[in-house]
DRENNUKE-31377 format. One record per residue: residue number from 1; x, y, z of N, C-alpha, C in turn. Coordinates in steps of 0.05 Angstrom, whole numbers, plus 5000, padded with zeros to 4 digits. Atoms other than C-alpha are relative to their C-alpha. Layout:
<sites>
     i    nxx    nyy    nzz   caxx   cayy   cazz    cxx    cyy    czz
   NUM      X      Y      Z      X      Y      Z      X      Y      Z
...
</sites>
This chain:
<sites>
     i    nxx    nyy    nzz   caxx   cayy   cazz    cxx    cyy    czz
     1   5010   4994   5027   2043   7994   7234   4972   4990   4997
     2   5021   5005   5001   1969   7991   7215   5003   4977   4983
     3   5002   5030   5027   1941   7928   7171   4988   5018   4977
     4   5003   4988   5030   1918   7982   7119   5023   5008   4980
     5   4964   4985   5014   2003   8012   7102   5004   4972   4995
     6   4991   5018   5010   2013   7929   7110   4984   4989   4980
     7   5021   5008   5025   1959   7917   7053   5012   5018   4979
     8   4994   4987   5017   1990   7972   7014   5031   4983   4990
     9   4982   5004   5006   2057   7941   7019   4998   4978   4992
    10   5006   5024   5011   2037   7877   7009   4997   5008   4963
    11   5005   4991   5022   2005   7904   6947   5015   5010   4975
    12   4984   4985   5011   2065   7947   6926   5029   4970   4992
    13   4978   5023   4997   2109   7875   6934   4998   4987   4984
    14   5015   5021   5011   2060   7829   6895   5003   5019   4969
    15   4991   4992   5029   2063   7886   6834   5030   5004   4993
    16   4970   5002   5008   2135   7889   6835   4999   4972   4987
    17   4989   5033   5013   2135   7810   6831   4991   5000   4977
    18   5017   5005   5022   2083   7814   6779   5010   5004   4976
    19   4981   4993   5009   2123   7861   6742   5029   4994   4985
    20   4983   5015   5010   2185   7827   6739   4991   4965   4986
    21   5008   5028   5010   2147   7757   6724   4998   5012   4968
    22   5011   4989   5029   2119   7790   6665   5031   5015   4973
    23   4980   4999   5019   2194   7814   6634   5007   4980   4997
    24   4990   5017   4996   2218   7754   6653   4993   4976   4977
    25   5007   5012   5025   2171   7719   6607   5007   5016   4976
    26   5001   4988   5024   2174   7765   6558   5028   4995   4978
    27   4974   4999   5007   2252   7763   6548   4998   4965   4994
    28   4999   5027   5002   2243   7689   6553   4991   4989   4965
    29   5019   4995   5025   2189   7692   6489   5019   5011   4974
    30   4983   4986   5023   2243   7742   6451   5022   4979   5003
    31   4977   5006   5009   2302   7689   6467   4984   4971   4982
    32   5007   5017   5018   2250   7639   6440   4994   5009   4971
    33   5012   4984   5028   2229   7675   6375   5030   5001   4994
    34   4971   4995   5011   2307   7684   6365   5017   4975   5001
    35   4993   5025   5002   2325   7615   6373   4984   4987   4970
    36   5010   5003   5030   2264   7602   6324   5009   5006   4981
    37   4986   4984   5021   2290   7652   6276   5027   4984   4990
    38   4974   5010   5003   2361   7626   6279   4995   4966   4991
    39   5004   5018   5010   2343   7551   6270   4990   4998   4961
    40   5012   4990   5027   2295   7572   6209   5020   5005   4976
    41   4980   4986   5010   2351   7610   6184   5025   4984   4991
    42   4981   5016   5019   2410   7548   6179   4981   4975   4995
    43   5014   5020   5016   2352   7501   6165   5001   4999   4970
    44   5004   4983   5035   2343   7547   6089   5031   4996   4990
    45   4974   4994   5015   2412   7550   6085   5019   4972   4998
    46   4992   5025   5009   2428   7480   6092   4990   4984   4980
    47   5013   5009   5027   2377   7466   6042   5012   5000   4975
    48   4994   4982   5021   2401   7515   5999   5032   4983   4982
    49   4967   5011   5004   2478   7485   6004   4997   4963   4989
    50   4990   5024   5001   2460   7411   5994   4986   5005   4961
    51   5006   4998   5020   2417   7435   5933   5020   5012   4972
    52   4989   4988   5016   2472   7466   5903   5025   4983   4997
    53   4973   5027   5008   2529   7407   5917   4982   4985   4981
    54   5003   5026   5018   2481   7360   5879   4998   5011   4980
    55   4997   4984   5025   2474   7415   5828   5032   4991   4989
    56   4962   5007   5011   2561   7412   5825   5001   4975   4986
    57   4990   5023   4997   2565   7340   5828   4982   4985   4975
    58   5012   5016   5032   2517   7326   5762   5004   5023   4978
    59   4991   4972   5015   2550   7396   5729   4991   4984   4970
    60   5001   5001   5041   2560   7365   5653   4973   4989   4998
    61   5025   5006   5018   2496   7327   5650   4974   5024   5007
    62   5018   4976   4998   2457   7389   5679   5006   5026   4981
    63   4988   4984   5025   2494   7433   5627   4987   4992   4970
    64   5020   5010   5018   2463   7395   5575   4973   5000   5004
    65   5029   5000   5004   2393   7387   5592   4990   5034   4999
    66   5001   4965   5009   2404   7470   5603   5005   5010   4971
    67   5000   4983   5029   2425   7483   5538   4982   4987   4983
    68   5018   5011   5019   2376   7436   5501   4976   5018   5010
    69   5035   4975   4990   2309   7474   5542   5011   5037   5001
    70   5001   4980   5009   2351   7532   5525   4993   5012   4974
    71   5006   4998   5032   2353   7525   5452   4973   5001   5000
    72   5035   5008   5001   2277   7503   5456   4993   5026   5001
    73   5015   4983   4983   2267   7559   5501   4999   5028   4984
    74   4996   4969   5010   2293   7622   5460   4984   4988   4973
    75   5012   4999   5025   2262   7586   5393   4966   5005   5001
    76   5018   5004   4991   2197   7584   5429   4985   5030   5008
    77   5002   4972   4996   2197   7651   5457   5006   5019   4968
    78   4999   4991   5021   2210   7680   5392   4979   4996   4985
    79   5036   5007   5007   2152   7645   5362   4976   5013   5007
    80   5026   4983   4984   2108   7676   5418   5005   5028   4986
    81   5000   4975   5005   2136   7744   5406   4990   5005   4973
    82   5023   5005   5031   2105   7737   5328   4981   4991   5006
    83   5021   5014   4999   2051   7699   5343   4982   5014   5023
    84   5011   4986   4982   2024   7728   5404   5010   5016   5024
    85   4980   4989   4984   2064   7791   5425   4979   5016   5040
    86   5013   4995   4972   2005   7811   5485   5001   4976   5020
    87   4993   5019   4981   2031   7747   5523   5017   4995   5009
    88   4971   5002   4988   2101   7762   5528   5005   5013   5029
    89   4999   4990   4967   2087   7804   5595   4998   4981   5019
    90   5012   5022   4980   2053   7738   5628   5030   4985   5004
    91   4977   5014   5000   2112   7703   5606   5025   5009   5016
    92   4977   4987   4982   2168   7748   5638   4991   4999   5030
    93   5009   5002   4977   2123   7754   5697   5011   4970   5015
    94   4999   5035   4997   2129   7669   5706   5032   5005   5003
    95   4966   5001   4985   2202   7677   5696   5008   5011   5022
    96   4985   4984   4976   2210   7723   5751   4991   4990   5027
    97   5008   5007   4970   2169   7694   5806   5001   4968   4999
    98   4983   5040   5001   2206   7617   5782   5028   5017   5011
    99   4971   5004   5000   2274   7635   5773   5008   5024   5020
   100   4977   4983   4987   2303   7694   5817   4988   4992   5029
   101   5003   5021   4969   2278   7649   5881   5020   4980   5000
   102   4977   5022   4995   2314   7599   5860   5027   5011   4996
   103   4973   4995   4998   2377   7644   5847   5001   5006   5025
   104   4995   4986   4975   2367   7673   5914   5016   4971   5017
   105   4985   5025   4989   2386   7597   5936   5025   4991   4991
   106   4988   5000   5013   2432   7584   5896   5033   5025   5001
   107   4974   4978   5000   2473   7650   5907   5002   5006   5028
   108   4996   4998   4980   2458   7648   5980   5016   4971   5008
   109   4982   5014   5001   2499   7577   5977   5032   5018   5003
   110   4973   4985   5010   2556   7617   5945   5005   5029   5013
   111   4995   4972   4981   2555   7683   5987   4994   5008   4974
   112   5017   4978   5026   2525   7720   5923   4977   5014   5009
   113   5024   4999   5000   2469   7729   5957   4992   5043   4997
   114   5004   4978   4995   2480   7808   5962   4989   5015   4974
   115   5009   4990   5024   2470   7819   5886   4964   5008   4998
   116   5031   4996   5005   2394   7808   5895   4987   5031   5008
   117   5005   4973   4988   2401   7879   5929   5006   5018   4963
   118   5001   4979   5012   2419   7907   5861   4988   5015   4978
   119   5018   4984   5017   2392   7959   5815   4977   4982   4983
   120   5010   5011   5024   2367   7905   5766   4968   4991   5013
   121   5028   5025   4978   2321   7862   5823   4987   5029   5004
   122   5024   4984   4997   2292   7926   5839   4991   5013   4981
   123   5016   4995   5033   2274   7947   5766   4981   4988   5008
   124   5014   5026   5012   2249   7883   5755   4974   4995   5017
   125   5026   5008   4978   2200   7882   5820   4979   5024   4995
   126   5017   4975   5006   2169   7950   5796   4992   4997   4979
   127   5019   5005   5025   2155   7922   5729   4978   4976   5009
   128   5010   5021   4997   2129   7858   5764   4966   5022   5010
   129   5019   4980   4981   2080   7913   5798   4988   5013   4981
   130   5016   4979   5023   2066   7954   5742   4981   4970   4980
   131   5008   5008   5022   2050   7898   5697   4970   4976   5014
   132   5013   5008   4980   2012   7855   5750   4972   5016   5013
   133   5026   4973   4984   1963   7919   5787   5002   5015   4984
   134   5007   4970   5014   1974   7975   5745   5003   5002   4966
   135   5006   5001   5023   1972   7957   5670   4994   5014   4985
   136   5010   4975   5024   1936   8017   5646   5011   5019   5000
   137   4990   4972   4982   1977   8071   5689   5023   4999   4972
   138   4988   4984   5013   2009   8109   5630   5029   5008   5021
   139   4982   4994   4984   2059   8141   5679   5024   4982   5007
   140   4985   5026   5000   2076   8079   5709   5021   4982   4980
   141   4988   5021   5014   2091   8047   5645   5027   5020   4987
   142   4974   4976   5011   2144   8110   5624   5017   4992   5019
   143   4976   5002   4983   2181   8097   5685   5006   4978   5002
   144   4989   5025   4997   2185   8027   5679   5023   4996   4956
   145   4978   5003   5031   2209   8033   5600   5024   5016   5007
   146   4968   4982   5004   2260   8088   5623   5026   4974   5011
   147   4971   5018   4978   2298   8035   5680   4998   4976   4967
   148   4994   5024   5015   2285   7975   5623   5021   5008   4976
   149   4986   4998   5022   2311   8006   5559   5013   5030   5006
   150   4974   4982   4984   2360   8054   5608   5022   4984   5004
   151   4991   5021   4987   2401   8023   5656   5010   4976   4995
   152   5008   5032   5004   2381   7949   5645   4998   4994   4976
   153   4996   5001   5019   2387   7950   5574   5029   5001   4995
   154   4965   4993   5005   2459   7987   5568   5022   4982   5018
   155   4982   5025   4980   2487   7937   5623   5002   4980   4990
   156   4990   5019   5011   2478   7883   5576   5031   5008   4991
   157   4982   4992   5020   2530   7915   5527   5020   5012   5019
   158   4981   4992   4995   2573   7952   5573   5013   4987   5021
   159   4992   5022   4981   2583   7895   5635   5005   4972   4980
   160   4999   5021   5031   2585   7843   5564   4984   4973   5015
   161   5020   5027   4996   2528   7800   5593   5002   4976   4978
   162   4998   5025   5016   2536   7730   5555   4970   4983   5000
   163   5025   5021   5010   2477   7687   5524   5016   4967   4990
   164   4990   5027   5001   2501   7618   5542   4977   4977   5003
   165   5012   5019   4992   2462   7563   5541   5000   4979   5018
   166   4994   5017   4991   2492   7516   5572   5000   5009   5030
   167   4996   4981   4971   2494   7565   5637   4971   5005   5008
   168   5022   4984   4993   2431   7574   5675   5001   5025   5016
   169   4985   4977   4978   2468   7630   5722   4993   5023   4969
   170   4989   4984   5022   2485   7665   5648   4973   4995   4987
   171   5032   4994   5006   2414   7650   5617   4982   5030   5015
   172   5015   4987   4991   2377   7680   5677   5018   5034   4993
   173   4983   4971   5000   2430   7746   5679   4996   5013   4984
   174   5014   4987   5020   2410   7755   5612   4978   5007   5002
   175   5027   5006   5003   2344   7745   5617   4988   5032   5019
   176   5011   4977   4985   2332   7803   5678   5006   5025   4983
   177   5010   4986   5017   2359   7848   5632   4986   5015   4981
   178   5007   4989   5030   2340   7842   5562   4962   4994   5006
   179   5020   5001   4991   2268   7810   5579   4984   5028   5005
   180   5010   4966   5000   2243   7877   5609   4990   5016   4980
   181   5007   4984   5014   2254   7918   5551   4981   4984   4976
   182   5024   5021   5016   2220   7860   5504   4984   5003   5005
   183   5033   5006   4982   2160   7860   5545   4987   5039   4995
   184   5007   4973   4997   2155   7952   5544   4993   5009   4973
   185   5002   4992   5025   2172   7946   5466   4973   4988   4990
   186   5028   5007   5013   2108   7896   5454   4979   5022   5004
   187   5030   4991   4987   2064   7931   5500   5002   5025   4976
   188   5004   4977   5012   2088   8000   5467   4986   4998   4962
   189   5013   5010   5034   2078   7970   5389   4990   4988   4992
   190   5010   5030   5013   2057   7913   5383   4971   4989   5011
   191   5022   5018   4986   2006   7893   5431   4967   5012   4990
   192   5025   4998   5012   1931   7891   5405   4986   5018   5023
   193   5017   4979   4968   1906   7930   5478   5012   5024   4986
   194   4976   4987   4997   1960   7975   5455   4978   5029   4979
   195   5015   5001   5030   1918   7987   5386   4978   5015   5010
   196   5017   5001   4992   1858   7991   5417   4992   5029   5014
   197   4998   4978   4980   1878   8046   5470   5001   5026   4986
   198   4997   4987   5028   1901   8087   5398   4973   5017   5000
   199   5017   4994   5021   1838   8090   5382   4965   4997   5017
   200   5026   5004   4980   1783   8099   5438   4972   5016   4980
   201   5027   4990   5014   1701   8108   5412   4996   5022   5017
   202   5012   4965   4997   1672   8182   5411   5025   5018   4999
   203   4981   4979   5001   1743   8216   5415   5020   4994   4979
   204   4972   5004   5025   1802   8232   5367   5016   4986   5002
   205   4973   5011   4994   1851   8189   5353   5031   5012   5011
   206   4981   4999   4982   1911   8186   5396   5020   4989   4980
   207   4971   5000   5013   1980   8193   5367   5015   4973   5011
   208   4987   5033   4985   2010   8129   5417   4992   4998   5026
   209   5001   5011   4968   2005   8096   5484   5031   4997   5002
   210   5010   4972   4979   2029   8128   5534   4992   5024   4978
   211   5003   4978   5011   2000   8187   5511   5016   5027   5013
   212   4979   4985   4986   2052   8240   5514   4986   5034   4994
   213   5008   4970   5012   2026   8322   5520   5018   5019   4995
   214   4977   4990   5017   2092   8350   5504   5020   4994   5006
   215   4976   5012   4996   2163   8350   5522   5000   5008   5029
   216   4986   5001   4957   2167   8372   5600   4984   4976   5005
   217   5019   5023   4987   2117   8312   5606   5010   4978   4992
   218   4995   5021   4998   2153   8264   5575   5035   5004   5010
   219   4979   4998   4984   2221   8288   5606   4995   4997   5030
   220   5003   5008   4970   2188   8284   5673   4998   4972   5008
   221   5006   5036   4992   2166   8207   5672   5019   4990   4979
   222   4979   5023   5015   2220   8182   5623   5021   5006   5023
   223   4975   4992   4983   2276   8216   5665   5001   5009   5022
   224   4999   4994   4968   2264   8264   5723   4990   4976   5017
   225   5022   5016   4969   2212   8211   5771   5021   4969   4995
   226   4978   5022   4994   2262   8151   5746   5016   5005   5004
   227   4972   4993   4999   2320   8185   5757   4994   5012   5035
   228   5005   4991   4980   2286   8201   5827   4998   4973   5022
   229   4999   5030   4997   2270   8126   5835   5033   4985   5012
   230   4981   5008   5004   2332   8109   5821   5020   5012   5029
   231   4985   4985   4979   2368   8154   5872   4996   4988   5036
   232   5005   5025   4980   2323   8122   5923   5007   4973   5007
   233   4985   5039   4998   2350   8048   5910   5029   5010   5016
   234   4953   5002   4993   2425   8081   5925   4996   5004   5024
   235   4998   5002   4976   2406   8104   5984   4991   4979   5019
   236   5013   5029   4982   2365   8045   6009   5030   4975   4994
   237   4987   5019   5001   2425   8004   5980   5026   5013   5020
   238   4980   4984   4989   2476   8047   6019   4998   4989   5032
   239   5003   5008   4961   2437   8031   6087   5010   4981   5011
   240   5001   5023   4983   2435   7965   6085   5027   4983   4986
   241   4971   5017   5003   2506   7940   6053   5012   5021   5011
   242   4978   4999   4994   2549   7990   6079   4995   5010   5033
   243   5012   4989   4973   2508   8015   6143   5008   4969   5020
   244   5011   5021   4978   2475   7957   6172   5013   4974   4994
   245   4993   5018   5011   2505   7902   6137   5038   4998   5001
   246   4966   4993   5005   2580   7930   6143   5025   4979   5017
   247   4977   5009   4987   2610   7889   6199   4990   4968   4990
   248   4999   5028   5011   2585   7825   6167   5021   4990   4977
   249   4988   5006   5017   2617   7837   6104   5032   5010   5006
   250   4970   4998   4999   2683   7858   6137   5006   4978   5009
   251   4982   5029   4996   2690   7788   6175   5000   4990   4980
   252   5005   5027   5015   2674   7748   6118   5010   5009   4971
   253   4994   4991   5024   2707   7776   6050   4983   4984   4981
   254   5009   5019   5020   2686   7717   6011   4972   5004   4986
   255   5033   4997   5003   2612   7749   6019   5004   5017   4978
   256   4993   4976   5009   2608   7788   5953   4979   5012   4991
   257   5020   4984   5019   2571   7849   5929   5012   5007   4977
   258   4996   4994   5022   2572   7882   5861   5030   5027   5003
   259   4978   4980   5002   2623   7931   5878   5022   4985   5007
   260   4971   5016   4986   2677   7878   5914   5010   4982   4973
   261   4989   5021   5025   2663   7833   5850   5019   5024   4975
   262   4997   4977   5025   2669   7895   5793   5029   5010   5011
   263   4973   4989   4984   2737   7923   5835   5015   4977   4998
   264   4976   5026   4997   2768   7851   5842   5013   5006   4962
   265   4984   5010   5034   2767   7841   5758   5003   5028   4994
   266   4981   4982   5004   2784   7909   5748   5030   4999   5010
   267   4975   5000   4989   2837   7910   5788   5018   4976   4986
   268   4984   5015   5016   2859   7850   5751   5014   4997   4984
   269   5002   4985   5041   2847   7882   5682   5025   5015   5000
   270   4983   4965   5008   2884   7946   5705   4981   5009   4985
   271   5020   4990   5024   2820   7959   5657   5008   5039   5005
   272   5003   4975   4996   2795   8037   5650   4975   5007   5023
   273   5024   4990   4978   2742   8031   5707   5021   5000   5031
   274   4986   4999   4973   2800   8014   5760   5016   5028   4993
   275   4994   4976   5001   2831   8072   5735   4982   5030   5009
   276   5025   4978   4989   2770   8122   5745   5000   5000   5025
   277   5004   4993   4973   2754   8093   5801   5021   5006   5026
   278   4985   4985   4987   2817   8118   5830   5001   5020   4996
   279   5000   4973   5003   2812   8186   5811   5003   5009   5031
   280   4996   4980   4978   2801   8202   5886   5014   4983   5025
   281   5000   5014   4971   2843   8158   5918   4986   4974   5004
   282   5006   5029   5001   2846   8083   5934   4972   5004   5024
   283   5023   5004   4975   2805   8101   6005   4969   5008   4986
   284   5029   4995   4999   2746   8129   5964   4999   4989   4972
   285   5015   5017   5035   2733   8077   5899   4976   5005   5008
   286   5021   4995   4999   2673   8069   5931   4978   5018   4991
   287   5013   4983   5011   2650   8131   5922   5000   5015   4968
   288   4997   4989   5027   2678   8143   5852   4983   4972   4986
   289   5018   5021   5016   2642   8075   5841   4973   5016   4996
   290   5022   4992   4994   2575   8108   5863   4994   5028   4978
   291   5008   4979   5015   2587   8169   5825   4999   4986   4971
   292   4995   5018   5030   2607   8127   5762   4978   4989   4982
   293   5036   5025   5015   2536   8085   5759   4989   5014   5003
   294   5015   4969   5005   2502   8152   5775   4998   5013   4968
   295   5002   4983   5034   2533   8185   5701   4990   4971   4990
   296   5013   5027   5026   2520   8112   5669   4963   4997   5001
   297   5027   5000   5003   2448   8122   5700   4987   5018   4984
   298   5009   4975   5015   2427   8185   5680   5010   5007   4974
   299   4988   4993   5019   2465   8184   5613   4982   4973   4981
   300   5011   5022   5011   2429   8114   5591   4961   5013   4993
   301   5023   4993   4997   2363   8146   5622   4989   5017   4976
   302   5013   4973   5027   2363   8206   5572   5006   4984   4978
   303   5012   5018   5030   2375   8155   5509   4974   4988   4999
   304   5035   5015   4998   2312   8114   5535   4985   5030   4974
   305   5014   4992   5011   2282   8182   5508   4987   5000   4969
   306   5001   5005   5037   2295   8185   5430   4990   4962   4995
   307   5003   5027   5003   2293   8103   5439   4959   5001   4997
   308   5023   5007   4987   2215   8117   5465   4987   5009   4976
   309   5022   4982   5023   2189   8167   5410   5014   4986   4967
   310   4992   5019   5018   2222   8123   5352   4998   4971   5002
   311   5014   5043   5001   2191   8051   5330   5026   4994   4987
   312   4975   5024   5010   2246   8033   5290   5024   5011   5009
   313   4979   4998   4983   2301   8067   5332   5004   4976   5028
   314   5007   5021   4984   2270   8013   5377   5007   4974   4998
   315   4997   5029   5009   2269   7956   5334   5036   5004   4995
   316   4966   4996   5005   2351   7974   5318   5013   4989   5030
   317   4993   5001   4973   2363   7978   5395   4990   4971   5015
   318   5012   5026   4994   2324   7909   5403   5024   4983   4988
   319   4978   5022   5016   2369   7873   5350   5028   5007   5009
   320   4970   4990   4992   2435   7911   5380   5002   4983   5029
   321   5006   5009   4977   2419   7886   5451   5007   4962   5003
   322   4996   5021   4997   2408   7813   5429   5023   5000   4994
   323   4979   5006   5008   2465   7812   5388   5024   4994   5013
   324   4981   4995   4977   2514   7841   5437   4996   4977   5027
   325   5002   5021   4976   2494   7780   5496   5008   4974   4979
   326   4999   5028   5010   2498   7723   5436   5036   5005   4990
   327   4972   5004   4999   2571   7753   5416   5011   5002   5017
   328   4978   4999   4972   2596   7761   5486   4994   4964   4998
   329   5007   5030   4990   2561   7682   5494   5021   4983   4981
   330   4981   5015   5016   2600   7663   5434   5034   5002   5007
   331   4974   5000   4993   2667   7694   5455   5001   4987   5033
   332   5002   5013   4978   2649   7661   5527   5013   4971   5000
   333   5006   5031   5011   2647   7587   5491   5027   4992   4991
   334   4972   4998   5016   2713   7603   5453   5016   5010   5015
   335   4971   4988   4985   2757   7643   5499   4999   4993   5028
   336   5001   4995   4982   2735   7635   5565   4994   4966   5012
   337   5003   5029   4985   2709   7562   5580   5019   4979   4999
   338   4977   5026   4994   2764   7521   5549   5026   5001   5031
   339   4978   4998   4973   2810   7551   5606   4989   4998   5024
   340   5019   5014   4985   2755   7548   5654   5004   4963   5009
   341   5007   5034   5000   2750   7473   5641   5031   4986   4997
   342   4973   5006   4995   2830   7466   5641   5008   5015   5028
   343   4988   4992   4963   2835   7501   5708   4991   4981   5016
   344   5023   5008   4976   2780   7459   5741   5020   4966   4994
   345   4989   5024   5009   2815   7390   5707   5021   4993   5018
   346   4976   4994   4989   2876   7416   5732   4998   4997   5040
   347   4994   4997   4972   2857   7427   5805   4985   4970   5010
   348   5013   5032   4991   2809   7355   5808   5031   4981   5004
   349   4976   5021   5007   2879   7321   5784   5023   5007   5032
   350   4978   4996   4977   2922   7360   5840   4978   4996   5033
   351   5014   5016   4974   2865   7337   5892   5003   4982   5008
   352   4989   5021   5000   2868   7273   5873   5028   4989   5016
   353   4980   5007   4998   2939   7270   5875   5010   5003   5033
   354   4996   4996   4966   2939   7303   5953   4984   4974   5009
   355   5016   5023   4981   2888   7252   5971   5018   4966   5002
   356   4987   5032   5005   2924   7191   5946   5028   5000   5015
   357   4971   4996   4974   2990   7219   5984   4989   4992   5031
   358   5004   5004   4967   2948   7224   6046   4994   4965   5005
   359   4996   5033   4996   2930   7151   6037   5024   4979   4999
   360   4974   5025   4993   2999   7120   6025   5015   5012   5028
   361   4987   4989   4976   3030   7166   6081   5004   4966   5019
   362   5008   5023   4980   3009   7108   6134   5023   4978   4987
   363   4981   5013   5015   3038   7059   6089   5027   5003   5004
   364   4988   4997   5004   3096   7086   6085   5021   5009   5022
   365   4980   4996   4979   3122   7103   6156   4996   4981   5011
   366   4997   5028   4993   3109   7032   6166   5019   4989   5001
   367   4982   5010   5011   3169   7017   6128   5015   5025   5006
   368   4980   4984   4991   3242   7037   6152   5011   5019   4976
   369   4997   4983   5028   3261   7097   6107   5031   4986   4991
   370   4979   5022   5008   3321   7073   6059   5020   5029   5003
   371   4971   4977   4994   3392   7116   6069   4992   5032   4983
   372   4995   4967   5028   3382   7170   6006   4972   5011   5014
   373   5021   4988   4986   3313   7180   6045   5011   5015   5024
   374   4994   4991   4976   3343   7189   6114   5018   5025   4993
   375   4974   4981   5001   3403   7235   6084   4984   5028   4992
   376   5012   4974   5012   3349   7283   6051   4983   5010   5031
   377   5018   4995   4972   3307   7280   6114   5025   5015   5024
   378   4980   4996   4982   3375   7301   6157   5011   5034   4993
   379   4997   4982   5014   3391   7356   6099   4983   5024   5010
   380   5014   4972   4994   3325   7389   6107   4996   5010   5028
</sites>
């Protein structure tokens, strides 16, 4: 063989090695990045879990300092809304990029964490967007009033969201809600930009902000483009809980989404939603769920309309909204916590009582059992 074919092979030997050196790291790099990842990952969540036992473990006096900066908090916010309703946007803004981080911890403790996938969080991130970059976008702001005083409005009243104080879980729940449409109703009436926009120099006055040019224009951005929106969340929510997400939540039940929770207390109820959602058959709730929040979407969507072109159909639908979260909060306080707080009594006392067994046990097979012992012990 010449030394030029053995320079080729040489050559052809040294890029093979090269070759494999080079996956070799590479795979090495991906099992490091995935080790990283994974550490990262029960680092957050051990965080998350100790932050939420010392939450448990000071419950009553954290229940109080919640409902006193709640009281504060709604007399305070009310104030603003009179006093200076073009600052209630900043303010919702602040709530949303404090508090639904810290639920994400909080509910990723408790396997909740899947809720942050639903309809509401993604409203809520498109108003954060609109009100944040796009402020002036007319369009924008139609499709963000349809999901607020749609959807996310009628879910107070028909899921019976509660206005508890003493609850920061039941505060914030409210709060993604009703908040929203608070913040669409200033901008739309109230706010002094609002005024302003009315009434631009050199041209005619303008009837309102948004400026609407007839009815296919405001049926297209109140309803068709959110009701287009909207369609998009189901399917993005479809991917990733029942696609990609599916064999997680079959090992682990305890993990819950909005459909496992809403199906458990029906099914409890026997209500009229476990009923519907059997219409086709236990194997497909799911999908009679999906169709279900579909008519509740698009049926909420088209009230937004009359709600939009009426101020005081507005202000009615403002005071119905609160009302409905402070009488669910009140029947919460009265029907629901005293048994709450007699179940939990109940099961501390039968803890107790296992623990203190497991400590005399020892004790007790120290000492020879007495006859009426041995005869039951022989019985069973």
């Amino acid at each position: 063989m010449s030394s030029g074919e053995e320079q080729v092979e040489d050559a052809g030997a040294n890029g093979g090695d090269s070759f494999h050196e080079v996956k070799r790291r590479f795979k090495d790099r991906s099992k490091k990045v995935a080790r990283t990842k994974e550490m990262t990952k029960q680092m957050i969540s051990k965080q998350a879990e100790r932050i939420a036992q010392r939450a448990e473990e000071h419950e009553r006096f954290i229940n109080k300092v919640t409902h006193l900066l709640g009281v504060l908090g709604f007399g305070g916010f009310c104030y603003l809304l009179g006093a200076r309703p073009q600052d209630v946007p900043y303010v919702y803004c602040l709530f949303y990029v404090i508090f639904v981080p810290l639920r994400w911890i909080y509910y990723r403790f408790k396997k909740w964490h899947y809720y942050l996938l639903d309809f509401c969080y993604y409203a809520n991130t498109i108003f954060l967007v609109d009100l944040l970059l796009y402020p002036k976008n007319e369009k924008l702001f139609m499709v963000c009033f349809s999901f607020a005083e749609g959807p996310l409005a009628w879910a107070l009243i028909v899921w019976r969201c509660s206005l508890v104080f003493s609850s920061v879980d039941k505060i914030v729940s409210v709060l993604i809600h009703l908040l929203p449409g608070l913040v669409f109703f200033t901008i739309r009436w109230w706010n002094p930009a609002t005024f302003a926009a009315m009434h631009p120099e050199g041209t005619a006055r303008r009837v309102s902000w948004p400026y609407v040019e007839d009815k296919s224009y405001l049926w297209t951005w109140l309803f068709l483009v959110p009701l287009v929106a909207y369609t998009l969340w189901q399917v993005l929510y479809f991917l990733i809980v029942n696609v990609l997400r599916r064999q997680r939540l079959l090992r682990d039940p305890e993990v819950m989404t909005s459909y496992r929770e809403l199906s458990k207390k029906a099914q409890k109820a026997n209500n009229i939603w476990w009923r519907l959602s059997g219409l086709l058959g236990d194997n497909n709730r799911l999908l009679m769920y999906t169709l279900l929040q579909g008519i509740f979407t698009v049926a909420t969507m088209a009230l937004a309309v009359p709600i939009f072109l009426s101020y005081r159909l507005h202000v009615v639908f403002q005071i119905l909204k609160v009302s409905a979260t402070i009488w669910n909060g009140g029947s919460f306080l009265l029907e629901v916590m005293p048994r709450q707080v007699i179940l939990k009594e109940k099961k501390k006392t039968e803890t107790q009582q296992g623990q203190y067994e497991q400590e005399q046990a020892p004790i007790a097979t120290d000492n020879p059992p007495s006859t009426v012992n041995c005869t039951e012990m022989h019985e069973s």
